[in-house]
C-alpha positions as semicolon CSV with decimal commas, in nm:
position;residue;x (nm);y (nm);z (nm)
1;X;13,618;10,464;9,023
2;X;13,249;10,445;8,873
3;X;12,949;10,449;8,982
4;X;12,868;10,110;9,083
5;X;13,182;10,122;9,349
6;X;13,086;10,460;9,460
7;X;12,695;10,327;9,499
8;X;12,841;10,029;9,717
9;X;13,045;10,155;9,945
10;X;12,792;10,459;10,023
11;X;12,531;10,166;10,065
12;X;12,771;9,994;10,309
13;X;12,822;10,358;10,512
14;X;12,429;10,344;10,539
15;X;12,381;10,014;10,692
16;X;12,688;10,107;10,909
17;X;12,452;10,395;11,006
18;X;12,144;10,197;11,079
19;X;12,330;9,909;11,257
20;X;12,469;10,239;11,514
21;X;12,125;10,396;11,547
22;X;12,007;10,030;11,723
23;X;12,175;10,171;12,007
24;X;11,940;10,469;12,010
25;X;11,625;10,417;12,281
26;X;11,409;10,652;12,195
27;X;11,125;10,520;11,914
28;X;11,106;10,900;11,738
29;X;11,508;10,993;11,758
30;X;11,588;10,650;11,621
31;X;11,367;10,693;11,308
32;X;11,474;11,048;11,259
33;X;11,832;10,947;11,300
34;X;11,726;10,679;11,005
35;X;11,553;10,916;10,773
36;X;11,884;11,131;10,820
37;X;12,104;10,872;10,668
38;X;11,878;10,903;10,346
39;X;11,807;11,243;10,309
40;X;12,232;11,296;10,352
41;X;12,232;10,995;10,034
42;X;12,004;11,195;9,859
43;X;12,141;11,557;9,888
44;X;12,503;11,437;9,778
45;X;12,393;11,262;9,489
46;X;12,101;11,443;9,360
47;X;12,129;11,749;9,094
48;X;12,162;12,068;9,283
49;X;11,843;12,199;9,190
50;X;11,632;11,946;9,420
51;X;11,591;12,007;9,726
52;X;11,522;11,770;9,993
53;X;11,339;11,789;10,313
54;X;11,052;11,681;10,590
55;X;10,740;11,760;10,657
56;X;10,391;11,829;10,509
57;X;10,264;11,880;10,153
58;X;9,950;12,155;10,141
59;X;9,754;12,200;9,832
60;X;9,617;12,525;9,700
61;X;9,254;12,459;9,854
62;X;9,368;12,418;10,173
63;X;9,413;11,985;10,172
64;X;9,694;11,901;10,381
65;X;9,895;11,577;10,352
66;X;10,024;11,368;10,621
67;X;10,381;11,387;10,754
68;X;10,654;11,319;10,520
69;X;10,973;11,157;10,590
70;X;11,087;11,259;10,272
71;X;11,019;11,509;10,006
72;X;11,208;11,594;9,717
73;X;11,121;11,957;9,577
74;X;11,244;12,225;9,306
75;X;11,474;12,375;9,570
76;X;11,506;12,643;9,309
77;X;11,162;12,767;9,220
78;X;10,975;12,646;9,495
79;X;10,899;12,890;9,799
80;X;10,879;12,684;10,163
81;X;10,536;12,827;10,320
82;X;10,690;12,720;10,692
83;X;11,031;12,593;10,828
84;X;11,115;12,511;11,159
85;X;11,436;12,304;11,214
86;X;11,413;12,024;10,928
87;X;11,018;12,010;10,880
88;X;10,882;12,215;10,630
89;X;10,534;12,292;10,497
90;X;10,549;12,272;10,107
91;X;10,321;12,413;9,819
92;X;10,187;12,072;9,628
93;X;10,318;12,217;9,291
94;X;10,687;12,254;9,402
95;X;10,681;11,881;9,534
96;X;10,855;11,610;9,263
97;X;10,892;11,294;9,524
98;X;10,790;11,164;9,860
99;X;10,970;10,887;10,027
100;X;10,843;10,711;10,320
101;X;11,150;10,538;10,540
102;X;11,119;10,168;10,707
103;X;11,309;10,003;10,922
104;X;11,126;9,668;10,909
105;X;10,877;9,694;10,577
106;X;10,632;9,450;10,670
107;X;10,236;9,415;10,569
108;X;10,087;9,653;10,834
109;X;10,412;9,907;10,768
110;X;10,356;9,893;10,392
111;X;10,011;9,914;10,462
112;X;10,076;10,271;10,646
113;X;10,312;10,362;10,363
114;X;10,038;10,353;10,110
115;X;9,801;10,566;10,270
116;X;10,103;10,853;10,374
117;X;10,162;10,828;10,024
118;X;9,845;10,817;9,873
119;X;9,794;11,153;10,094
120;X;10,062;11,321;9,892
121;X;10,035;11,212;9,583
122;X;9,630;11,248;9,544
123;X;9,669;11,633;9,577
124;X;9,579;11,886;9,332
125;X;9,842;12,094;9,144
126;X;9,664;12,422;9,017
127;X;9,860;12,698;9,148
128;X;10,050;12,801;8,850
129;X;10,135;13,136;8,636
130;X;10,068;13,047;8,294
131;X;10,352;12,994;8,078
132;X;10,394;13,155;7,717
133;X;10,502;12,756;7,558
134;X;10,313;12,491;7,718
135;X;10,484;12,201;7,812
136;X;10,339;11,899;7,881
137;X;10,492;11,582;8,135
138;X;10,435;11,206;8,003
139;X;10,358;10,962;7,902
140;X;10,288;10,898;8,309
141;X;10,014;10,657;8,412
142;X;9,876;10,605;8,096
143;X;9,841;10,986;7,985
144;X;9,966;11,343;7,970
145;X;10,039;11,578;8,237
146;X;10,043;11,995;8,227
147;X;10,266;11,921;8,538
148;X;10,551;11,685;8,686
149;X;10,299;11,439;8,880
150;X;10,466;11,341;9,224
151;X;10,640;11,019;9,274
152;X;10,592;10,807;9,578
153;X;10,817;10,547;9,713
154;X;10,930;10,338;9,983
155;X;11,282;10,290;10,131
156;X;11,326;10,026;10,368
157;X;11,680;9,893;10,563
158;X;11,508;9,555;10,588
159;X;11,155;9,346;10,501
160;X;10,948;9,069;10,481
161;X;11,055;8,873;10,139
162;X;11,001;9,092;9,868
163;X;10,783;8,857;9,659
164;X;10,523;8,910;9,967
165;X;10,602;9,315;9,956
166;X;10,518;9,311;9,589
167;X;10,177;9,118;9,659
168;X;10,080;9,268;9,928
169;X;10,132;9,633;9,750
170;X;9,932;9,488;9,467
171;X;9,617;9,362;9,675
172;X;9,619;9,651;9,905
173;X;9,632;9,908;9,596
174;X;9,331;9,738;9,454
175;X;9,117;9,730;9,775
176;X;9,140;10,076;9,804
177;X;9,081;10,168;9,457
178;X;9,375;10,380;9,390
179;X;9,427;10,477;9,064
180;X;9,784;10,430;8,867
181;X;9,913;10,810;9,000
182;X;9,826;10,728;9,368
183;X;9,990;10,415;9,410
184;X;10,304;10,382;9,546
185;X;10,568;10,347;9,238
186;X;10,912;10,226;9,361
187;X;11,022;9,986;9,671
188;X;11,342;10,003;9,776
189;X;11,528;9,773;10,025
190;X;11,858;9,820;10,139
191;X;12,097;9,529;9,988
192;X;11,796;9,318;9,924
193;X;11,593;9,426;9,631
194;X;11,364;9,644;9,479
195;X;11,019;9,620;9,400
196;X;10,952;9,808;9,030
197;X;10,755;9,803;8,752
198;X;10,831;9,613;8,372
199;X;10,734;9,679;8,043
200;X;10,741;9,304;7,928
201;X;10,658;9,387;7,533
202;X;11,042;9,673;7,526
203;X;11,184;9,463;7,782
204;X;11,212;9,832;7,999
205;X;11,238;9,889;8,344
206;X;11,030;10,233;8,501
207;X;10,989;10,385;8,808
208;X;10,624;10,419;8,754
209;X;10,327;10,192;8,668
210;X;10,187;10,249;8,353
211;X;9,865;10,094;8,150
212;X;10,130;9,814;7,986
213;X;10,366;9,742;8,290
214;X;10,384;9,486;8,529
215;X;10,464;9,514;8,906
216;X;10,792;9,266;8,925
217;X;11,032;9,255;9,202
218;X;11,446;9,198;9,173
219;X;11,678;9,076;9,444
220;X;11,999;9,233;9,409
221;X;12,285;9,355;9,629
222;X;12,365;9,654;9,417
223;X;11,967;9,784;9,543
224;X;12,110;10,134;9,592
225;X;12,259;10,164;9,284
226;X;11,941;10,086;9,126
227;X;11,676;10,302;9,303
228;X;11,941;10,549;9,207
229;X;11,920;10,464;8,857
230;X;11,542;10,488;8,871
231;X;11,545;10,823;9,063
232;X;11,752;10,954;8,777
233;X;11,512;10,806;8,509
234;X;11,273;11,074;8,613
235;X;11,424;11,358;8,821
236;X;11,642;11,565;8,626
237;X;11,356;11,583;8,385
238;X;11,107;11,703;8,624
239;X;11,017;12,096;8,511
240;X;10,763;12,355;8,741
241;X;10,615;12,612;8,628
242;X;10,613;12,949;8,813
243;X;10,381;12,901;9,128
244;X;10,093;13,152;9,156
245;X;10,106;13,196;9,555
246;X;9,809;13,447;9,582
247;X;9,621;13,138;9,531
248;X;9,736;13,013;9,863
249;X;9,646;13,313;10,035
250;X;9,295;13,401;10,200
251;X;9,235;13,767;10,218
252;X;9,019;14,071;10,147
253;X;9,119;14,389;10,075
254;X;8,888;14,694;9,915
255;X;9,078;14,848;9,637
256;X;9,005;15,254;9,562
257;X;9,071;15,519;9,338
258;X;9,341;15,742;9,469
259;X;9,135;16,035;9,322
């Protein structure tokens, strides 16, 4: 056994999964039952201390993002600020990935997918306890980080050809201005291909866009195998500092002197 049997026969189980929910009428249970089949891939095959979950991202000065289908978090140092059955409200600094999932990725869905993301990833992290050795995240989109900047991607069980997703991503990134860390970084479609980004002058493949890479697109059965690859470029490297809550909180109290 190794990984690239292991990668196809869980990405056979998952279309399996999507060709059953067809029989599903209602619009909502259908994609839920969808995002399910990921968020199970994810939790098996993931290191233990990511967590993974739904809902919305919140930022320290009260910006919200919209709904999540996916979001990958330090499950270990990162409080949840509300849970109710599988959506969750999450502190921005605890957040390492958001996924949107597609059944169909076509021009107006990635179009949606860009802005959910963009909502996400365009948040502020500032809630943090200082640390006594500063640690720093990057090279990432061109510079430094004092934090693990979140990744955005797409996961889709079918599209529109993927030289089109990759074009489309590029034109509709640039009409909206969005700079390198708001973009959407990896594409994913189910025993199709993926839609990454290339370092032409190292010949290296990354997960994110970076002053020297190119957007390029690969059609490959073994597409599972590789988003997993990518996933694991970045994740198990992704650190958080401790989150300073009180920053999150809006209250007044007046302190006295117990003499």
């Amino acid at each position: 056994m190794n990984l690239n049997t292991v990668m196809q026969s869980v990405a056979k189980q998952m279309s399996s999964e999507f060709d059953l929910s067809r029989g599903i009428e209602h619009r909502v249970t259908k994609g839920t039952a969808r995002e399910s089949t990921v968020k199970d891939f994810l939790r098996q095959h993931l290191p233990a201390f990511l967590g993974v979950g739904s809902g919305e991202i919140i930022s320290a000065d009260n910006q919200v993002s919209r709904q999540m289908d996916v979001v990958i978090y330090d499950a270990e140092k990162c409080p949840i600020i509300y849970r109710q059955s599988d959506v969750q409200v999450f502190p921005n600094e605890g957040v390492y990935t958001v996924i949107e999932v597609k059944s169909y990725l076509d021009s107006e869905e990635l179009k949606k997918s860009i802005d959910i993301i963009a909502s996400a990833k365009k948040l502020p992290k500032v809630a943090y306890y200082d640390e006594a050795v500063k640690i720093s995240v990057g090279p990432l989109y061109g510079r430094r980080w004092p934090y693990f900047p979140t990744l955005g991607a797409i996961f889709a069980y079918d599209s529109m050809n993927l030289l089109n997703v990759g074009k489309v991503l590029e034109r509709l990134s640039q009409e909206r201005n969005l700079p390198l860390y708001e973009q959407i970084d990896l594409v994913c479609v189910l025993n199709k291909g993926l839609v990454f980004n290339f370092v032409p002058d190292k010949n290296e493949v990354l997960c994110r866009p970076g002053i020297s890479t190119e957007r390029v697109y690969a059609e490959t059965q073994e597409t599972l195998l590789q988003f997993y690859i990518l996933l694991m470029q970045e994740l198990p490297q992704a650190h958080m500092r401790p989150i300073k809550m009180s920053k999150y909180a809006r209250y007044r109290a007046e302190i006295r002197p117990l003499s």
